[in-house]
DONUNU-252945 format. One record per residue (C-alpha): x, y, z; residue in one letter. Coordinates in steps of 0.1 Angstrom, whole numbers, plus 2048, in hexadecimal, padded with zeros to 3 digits. Layout:
N
XYZa ...
//
This chain:
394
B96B223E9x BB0B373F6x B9CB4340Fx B91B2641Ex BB2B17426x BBEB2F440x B9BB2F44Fx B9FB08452x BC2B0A45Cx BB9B20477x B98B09486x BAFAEA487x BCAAFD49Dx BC9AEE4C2x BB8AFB4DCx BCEB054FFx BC8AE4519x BB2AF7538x BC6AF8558x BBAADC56Fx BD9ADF58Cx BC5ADF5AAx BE5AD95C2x BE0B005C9x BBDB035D2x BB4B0D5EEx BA6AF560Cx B91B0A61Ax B6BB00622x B52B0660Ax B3DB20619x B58B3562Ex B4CB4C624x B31B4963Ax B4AB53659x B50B77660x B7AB75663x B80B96663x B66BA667Cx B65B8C690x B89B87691x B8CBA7698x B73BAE6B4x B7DB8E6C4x BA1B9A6C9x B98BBE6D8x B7CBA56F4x B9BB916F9x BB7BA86FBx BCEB906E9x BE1B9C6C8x BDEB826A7x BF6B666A4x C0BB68685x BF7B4D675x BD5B5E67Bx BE7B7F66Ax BF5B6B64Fx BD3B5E649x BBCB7B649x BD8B8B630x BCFB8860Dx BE9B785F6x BF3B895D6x BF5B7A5B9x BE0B5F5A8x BC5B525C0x BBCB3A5A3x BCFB1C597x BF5B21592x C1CB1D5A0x C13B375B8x BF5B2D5C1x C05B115DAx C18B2C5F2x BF5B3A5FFx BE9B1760Bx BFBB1962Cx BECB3D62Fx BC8B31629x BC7B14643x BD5B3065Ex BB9B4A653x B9EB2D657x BA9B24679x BA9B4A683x B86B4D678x B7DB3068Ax B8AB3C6A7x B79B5F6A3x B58B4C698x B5BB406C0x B43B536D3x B54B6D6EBx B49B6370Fx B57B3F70Ax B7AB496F9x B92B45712x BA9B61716x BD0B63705x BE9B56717x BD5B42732x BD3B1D72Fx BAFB06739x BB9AED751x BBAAC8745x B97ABD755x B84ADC747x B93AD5721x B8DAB5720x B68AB9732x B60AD1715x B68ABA6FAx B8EAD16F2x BADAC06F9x BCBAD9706x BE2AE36EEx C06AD66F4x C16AF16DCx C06B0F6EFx C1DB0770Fx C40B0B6F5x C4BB2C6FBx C46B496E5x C22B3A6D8x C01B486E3x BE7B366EFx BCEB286D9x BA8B346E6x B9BB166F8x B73B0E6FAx B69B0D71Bx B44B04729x B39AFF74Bx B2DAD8753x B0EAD4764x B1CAB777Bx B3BACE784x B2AAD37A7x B29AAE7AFx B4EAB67BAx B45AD37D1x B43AC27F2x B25ACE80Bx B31ADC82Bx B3AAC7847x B1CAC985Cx B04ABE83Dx B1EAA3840x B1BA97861x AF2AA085Bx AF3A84843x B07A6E84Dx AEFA70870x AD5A6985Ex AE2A4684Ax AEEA3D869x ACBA3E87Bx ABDA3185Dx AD4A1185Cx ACDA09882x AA8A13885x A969F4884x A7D9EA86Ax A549F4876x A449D086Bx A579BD883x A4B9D18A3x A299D089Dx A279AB895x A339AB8B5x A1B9C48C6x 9FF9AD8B6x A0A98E8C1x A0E99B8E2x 9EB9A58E0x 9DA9868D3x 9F096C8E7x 9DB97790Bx 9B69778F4x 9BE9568E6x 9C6948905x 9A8952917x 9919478F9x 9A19228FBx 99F91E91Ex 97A92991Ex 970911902x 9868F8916x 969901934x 94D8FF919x 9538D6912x 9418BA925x 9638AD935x 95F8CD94Bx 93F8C3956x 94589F95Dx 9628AF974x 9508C4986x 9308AB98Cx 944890995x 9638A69AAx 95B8A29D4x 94E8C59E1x 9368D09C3x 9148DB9D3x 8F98C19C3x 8D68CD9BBx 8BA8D09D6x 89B8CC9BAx 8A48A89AFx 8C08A9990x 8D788B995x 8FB88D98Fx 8F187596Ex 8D5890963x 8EE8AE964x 9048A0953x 8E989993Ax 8D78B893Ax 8F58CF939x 9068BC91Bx 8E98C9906x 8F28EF915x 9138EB90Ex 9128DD8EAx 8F78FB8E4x 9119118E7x 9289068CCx 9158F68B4x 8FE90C89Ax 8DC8FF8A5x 8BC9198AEx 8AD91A8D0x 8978FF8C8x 8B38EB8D5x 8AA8F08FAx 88C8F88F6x 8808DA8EDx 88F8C890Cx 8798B7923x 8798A9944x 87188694Ax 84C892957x 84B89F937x 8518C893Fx 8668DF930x 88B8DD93Bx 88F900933x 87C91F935x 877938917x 88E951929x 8A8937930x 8A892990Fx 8AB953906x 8C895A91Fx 8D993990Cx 8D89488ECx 8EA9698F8x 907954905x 90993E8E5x 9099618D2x 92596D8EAx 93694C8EDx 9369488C4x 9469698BDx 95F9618DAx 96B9448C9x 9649558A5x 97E9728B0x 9969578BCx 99A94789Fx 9A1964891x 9B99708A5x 9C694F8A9x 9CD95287Fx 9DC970885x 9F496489Ax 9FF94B888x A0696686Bx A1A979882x A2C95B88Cx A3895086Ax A41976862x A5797C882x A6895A879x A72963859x A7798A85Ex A8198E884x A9B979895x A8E9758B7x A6F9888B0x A559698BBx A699678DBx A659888E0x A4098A8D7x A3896E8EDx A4A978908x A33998906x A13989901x A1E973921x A23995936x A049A0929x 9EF986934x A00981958x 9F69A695Dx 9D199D94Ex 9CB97E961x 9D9988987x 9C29AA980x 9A2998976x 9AA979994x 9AC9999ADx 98E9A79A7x 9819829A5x 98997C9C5x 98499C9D9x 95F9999CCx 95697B9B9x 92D9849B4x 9359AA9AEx 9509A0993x 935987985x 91D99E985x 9309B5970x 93B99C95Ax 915995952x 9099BE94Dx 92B9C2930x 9169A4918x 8F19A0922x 8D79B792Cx 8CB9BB950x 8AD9A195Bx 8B698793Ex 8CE976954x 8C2971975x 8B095697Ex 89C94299Ax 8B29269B0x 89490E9A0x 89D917980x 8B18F8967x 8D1911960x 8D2918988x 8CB8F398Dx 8EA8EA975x 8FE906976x 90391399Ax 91A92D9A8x 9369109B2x 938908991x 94092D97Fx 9579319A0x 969910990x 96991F96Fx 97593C972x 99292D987x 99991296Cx 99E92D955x 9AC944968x 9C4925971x 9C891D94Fx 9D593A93Ex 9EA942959x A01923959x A01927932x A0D94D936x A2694194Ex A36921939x A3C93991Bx A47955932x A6293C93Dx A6A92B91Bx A7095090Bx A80964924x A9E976916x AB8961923x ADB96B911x ADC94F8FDx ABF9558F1x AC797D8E9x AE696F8D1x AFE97B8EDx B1F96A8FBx B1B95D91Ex B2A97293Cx B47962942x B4E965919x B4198D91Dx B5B990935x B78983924x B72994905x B719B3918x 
//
C-alpha cells in the first residue's frame, strides 16, 4: 500500500502544455526547397557581375538559434522573406536577368507583365533583376523605308481611282448590240405587209409583164411574207395556186423560201436576245454607272454610223455585186437564182430590194443619229459647271 501511493501520486502529476506559438514560423513556401538558392544564387551573380544586396546575404545566412517555435524564433522572419526573394531571383533564368544597375524602360516592363521598381532609382539601392522578353508585335513600330512608303501609298492611290471592270464592259456590250438590234427591227419592219402595200401602190414601181395585178401581189406576197415569221412547213406555199389552178410556186422557190425563213428566224431569234441583253445592261449601268447608258449609247450610235455609211457605199458603188455577195454569205450557189417568169421575180423584183435596202439603210441611220444627238457629252450632261462658271472659279 505504500507503494502504490507514490506511483499514483506520480501518474496524476500534469503533463507540460505542447508549444503551439506559431507567430515565429517561418513563411516560407512549402516546397522551397525545391529552388536551388545557393548555386543558383551564386552562379547567377558571377553571369551578372552584380554583388548580393544585403537582403539576399541576410537571407542565404543561416540564423542561430532555435529555428523551431520560440522568443527568438521571430527575429529570423525578416531574414527568411529576403532569402526567398533572392532565390527567386536566382531561380530566373540567366539570358532574361537584366543586368545590375541598369533599369528596363517603362514600355518594355510593363509589356513583360513587371512593373519598374520605384525604390531601385533611390540612391544607394541596387537594382532589382527585371524580366525581360521580346514581344512579337514589337516590329509593328519599326517603320518600312520611305520608298516602300511611297510604293504603297502609289499603289492605294491607283487602286482608289482605277475604275471598277463591270461598268466598261456593259458598256462595250451595249455598244455592240445597239447597231445589231437596230438592223434586226428595221428588217422585220421591211418583212410586214404595210411595206408591200407601199411599194405596190408608191408611183415609179416597175409592174409585172406576165399578168400579176397590183391586187394579186399584194395577195400573193402577203402569204410570202407571213411564211417568214410564222412557224408553218413549206406546205404553206406550196399549196398555192393560181386561179387556172397551177402551182404559185415552184419546188425550188418554195426551197429558197425556207432558207430565208431559217435565216430570217434566227435574225430575229438573236435579236431578241440581244435586245434582252440590253435591257440588262441598261438597268445595271443605271444603278452602278452614273452616265454609263449615255455613254454606251453614244457608242453604239458611233458604231452604227460607221456600219451603215460602209455598207450604203459599197451599196451604191455596186448595187448587184453587193447583192450578190450578200446572197453567197447565207445560201448556197444555184438555190437562189431564178427565171424573170418565175412568182418570187414576178413579186419581188430588183426595185423592190433597191427600196429595201434603202428603207433600212434609212432607218437605222436616222435612229443612230437621234441618239447620237440626245447623248452627246454636252457639259451638263458630264456633271461639269458651264464655261463661264469654269472660268470664274479659276
Amino acid at each position: 500500500m505504500k507503494d502504490e501511493t507514490p506511483a499514483r501520486a506520480k501518474s496524476a502529476a500534469p503533463q507540460p502544455e505542447p508549444f503551439l506559438d506559431t507567430s515565429g514560423d517561418s513563411d516560407e513556401p512549402a516546397f522551397s526547397w525545391l529552388t536551388p538558392a545557393g548555386t543558383d544564387t551564386a552562379r547567377t551573380a558571377g553571369e551578372t557581375g552584380s554583388t548580393e544586396s544585403p537582403s539576399a546575404a541576410a537571407g542565404s545566412t543561416a540564423v542561430p538559434g532555435n529555428s523551431g517555435g520560440g522568443p527568438e524564433a521571430g527575429n529570423s522572419q525578416p531574414d527568411s522573406r529576403a532569402g526567398r526573394k533572392a532565390a527567386e531571383a536566382a531561380a530566373l533564368p540567366s539570358d532574361r536577368t537584366a543586368p545590375s544597375g541598369t533599369e528596363p524602360s517603362p514600355d518594355t516592363a510593363r509589356s513583360s507583365g513587371v512593373e519598374p521598381s520605384d525604390d531601385s532609382e533611390a540612391p544607394g539601392r541596387e537594382s532589382t533583376p527585371v524580366f525581360r522578353e521580346t514581344l512579337e508585335t514589337s516590329a509593328l513600330q519599326v517603320r518600312p523605308p520611305q520608298e516602300e512608303v511611297e510604293r504603297r501609298n502609289a499603289e492605294r492611290e491607283s487602286a482608289a481611282n482605277a475604275k471598277p471592270v463591270a461598268p466598261r464592259v456593259m458598256q462595250v456590250l451595249l455598244a455592240i448590240i445597239f447597231p445589231v438590234v437596230l438592223l434586226v427591227l428595221a428588217v422585220r419592219a421591211v418583212t410586214s405587209p404595210l411595206f408591200l402595200w407601199v411599194e405596190y401602190n408608191r408611183p415609179g414601181f416597175p409592174g409585172d409583164g406576165y399578168g400579176f395585178s397590183t391586187d394579186d401581189r399584194m395577195t400573193y406576197g402577203s402569204y410570202a411574207v407571213d411564211y417568214l415569221s410564222n412557224w408553218s412547213g413549206p406546205r404553206y406555199l406550196g399549196d398555192l395556186v393560181h386561179r387556172s389552178g397551177d402551182k404559185l410556186f415552184k419546188d425550188g422557190e418554195v426551197s429558197h423560201m425556207a432558207d430565208v425563213k431559217l435565216v430570217i428566224l434566227s435574225t430575229f431569234g438573236a435579236g431578241v436576245l440581244l435586245l434582252v441583253l440590253g435591257l440588262i445592261a441598261v438597268l445595271y449601268l443605271r444603278k452602278r454607272s452614273t452616265g454609263g447608258v449615255r455613254r454606251g449609247l453614244f457608242a453604239g450610235s458611233i458604231v452604227t454610223l460607221v456600219l451603215i455609211l460602209g455598207l450604203g457605199t459599197l451599196a451604191f458603188l455596186g448595187w448587184q455585186q453587193f447583192f450578190t455577195e450578200f446572197h453567197r454569205i447565207f445560201f448556197a450557189d444555184g438555190s437562189w437564182t431564178f427565171s424573170l417568169d418565175d412568182t418570187l421575180i414576178r413579186l419581188f423584183p430588183g426595185q423592190f430590194w433597191i427600196d429595201a435596202g434603202i428603207v433600212i439603210a434609212g432607218l437605222v441611220l436616222l435612229t443612230a443619229l437621234v441618239t447620237l444627238i440626245l447623248t452627246w457629252p454636252t457639259r451638263r450632261r458630264r456633271g461639269l459647271p458651264p464655261k463661264e462658271a469654269a472660268a470664274d472659279q479659276a
